[in-house]
C-alpha positions as CSV (number, residue, x, y, z in Angstrom):
1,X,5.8,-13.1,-6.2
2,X,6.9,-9.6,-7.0
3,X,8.1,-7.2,-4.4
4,X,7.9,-3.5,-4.2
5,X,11.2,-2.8,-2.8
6,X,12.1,-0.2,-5.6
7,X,15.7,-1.0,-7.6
8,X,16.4,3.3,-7.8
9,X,19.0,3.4,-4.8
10,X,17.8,6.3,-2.4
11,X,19.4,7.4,1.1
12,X,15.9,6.2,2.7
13,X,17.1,2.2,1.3
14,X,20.0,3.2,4.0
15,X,17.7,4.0,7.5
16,X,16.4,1.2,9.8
17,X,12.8,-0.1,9.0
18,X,12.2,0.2,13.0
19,X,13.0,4.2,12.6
20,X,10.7,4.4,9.4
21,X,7.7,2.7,11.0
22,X,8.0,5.1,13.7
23,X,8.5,7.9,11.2
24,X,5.5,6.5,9.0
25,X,3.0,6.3,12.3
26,X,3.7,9.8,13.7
27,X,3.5,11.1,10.3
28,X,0.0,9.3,9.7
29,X,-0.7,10.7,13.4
30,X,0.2,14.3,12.1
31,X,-2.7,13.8,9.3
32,X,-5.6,12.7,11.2
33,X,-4.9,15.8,13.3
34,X,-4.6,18.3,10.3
35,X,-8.3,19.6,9.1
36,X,-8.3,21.7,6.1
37,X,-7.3,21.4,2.6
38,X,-4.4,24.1,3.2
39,X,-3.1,22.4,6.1
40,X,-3.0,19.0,4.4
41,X,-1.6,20.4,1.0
42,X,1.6,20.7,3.5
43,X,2.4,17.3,3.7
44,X,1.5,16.0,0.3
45,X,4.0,18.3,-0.8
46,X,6.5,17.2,2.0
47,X,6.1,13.7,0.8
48,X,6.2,14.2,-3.2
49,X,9.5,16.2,-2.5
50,X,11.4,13.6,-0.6
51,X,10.1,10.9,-3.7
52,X,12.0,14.1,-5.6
53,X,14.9,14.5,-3.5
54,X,15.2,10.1,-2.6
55,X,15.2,9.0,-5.9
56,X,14.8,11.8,-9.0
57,X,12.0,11.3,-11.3
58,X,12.5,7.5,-11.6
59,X,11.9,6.9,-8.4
60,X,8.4,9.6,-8.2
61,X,7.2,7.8,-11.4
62,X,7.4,4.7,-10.0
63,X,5.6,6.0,-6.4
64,X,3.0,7.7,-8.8
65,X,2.1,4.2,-10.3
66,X,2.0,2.7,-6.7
67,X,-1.0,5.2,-6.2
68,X,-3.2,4.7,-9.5
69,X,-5.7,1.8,-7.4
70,X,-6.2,4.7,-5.1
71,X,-7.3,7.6,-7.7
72,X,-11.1,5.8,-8.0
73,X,-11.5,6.0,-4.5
74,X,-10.3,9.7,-3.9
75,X,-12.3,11.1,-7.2
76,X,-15.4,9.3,-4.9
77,X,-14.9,10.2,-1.7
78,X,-14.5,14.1,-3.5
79,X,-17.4,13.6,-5.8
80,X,-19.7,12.3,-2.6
81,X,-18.6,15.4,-0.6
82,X,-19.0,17.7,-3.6
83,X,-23.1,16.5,-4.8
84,X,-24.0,17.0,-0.9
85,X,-22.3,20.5,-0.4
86,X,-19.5,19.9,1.8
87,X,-16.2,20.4,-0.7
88,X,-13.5,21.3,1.5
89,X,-14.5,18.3,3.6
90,X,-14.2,15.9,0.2
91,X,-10.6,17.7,-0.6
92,X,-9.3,17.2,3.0
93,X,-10.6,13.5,2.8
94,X,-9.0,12.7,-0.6
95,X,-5.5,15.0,0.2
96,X,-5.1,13.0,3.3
97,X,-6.0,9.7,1.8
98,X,-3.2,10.2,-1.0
99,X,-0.9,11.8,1.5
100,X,-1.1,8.9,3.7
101,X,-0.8,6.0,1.0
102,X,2.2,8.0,-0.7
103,X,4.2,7.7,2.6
104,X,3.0,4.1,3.1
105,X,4.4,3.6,-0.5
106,X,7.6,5.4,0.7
107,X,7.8,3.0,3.1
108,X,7.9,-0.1,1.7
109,X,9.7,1.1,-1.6
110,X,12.5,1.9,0.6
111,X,12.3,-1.0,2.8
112,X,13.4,-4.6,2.4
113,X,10.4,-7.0,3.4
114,X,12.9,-9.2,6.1
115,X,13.6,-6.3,7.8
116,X,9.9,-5.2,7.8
117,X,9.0,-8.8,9.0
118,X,11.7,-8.6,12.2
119,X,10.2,-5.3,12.6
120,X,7.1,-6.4,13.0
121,X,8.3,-9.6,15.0
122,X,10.2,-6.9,17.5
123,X,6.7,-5.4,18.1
124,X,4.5,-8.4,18.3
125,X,6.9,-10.2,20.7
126,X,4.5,-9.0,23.8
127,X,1.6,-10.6,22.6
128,X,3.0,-14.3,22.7
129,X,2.0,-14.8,26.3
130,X,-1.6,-14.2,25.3
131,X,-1.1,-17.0,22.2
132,X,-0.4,-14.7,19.2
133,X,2.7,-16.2,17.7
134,X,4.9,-13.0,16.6
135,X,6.2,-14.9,13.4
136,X,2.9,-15.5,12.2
137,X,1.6,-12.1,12.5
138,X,4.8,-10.7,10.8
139,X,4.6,-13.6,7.9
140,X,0.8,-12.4,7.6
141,X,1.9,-8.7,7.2
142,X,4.2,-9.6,4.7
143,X,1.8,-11.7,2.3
144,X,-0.3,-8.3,2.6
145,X,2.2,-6.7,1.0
146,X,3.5,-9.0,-1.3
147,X,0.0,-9.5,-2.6
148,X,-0.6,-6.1,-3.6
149,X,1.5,-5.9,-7.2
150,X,0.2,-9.6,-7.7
151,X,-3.8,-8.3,-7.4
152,X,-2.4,-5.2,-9.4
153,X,-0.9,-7.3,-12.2
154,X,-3.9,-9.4,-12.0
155,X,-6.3,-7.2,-12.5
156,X,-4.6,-5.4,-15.3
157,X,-4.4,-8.7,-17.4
158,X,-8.2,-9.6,-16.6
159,X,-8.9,-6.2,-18.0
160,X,-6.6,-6.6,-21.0
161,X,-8.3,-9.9,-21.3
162,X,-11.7,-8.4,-21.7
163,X,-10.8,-5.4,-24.1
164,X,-9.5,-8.2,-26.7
165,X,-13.2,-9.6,-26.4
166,X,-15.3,-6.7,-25.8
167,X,-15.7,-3.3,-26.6
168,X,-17.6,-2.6,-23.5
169,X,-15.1,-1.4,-20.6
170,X,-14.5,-4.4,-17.8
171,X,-15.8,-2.5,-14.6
172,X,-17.3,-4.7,-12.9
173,X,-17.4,-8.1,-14.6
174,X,-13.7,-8.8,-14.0
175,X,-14.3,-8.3,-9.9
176,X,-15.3,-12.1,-9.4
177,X,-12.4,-13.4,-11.5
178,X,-9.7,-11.5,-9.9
179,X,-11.3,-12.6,-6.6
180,X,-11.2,-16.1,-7.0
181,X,-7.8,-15.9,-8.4
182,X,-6.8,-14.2,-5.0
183,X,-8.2,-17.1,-2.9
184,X,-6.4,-19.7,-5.1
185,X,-3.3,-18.0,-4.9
186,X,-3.8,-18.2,-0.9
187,X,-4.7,-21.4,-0.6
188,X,-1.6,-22.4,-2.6
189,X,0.7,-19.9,-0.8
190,X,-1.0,-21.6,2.4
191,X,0.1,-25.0,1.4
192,X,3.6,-23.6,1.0
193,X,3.8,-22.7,4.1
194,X,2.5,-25.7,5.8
195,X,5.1,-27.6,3.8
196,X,7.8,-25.5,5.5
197,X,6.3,-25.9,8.5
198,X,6.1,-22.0,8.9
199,X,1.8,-22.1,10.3
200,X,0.1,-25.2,10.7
């Protein structure tokens, strides 16, 4: 599968993933508690800076791509807030939405997905006593990650797929496709594991 650990070498490729995680969830924490639009402008411009500053335009262009299955989602929640009067609601919702994914992309484009895993195998160590095996949870975390190019690349071929045979735009039509393509891909990446003896 593909991985988004970004090739452009940046001084954030260099930190512990335990020290960005922590970075990542305050900074997330530091949203939810910001209200208006000028406030959360802020830290959207905090976060496209160190994309700026980590990795030059490569490395931004690249993090701008990362966010293109967000933009439907933001242009609704803004559109929703906009038709029933409440704008500056809609813009908060939207800035801290892309503010919040950009970091999360930060994150992970900067971070190698063993070191996320034993990251998240560090945390989840507590919560073997009550049956929840750590490597499991962290194996899990990982597939979630690893899955999102796949869907992307996925999606973009269905819809490729459909503008060879139809003039009409995709929309909707490719959504059962691309799902059941998702569940085949688990069930095979399931097998996998069960052949390696990694879940049972």
């Amino acid at each position: 599968m593909l991985s988004l650990l970004s090739p452009v070498d940046t001084p954030f490729h260099r930190l512990a993933a335990g020290s960005k995680l922590l970075a990542l969830c305050l900074f997330t924490a530091l949203l939810v508690a910001l209200r208006t639009p000028a406030q959360l402008a802020l830290p959207l411009g905090l976060v496209a800076a160190l994309y700026l500053w980590g990795g030059g335009w490569p490395f931004a262009r690249h993090g701008l791509r990362l966010l293109r299955p967000v933009l439907p989602f933001v242009v609704m929640v803004a559109a929703w807030h906009l038709y029933t009067g409440n704008p500056r609601l809609g813009a908060a919702i939207a800035l801290r939405l892309l503010t919040g994914v950009a970091a999360a992309n930060l994150f992970t484009m900067t971070t190698r997905l063993s070191d996320i895993i034993a990251v998240i195998e560090r945390l989840a160590a507590p919560l073997a006593r009550f049956g929840l095996p750590p490597r499991a949870l962290g194996l899990a975390v990982a597939l979630v990650i690893r899955f999102i190019p796949v869907m992307g690349e996925r999606v973009a071929r269905l819809t490729e797929a459909w503008r060879a045979r139809s003039a009409r735009r995709a929309g909707w039509r490719i959504v059962l496709p691309a799902t059941l393509g998702a569940l085949d891909d688990a069930e095979q990446v399931a097998e996998a594991l069960r052949a390696r003896g990694d879940v049972r």
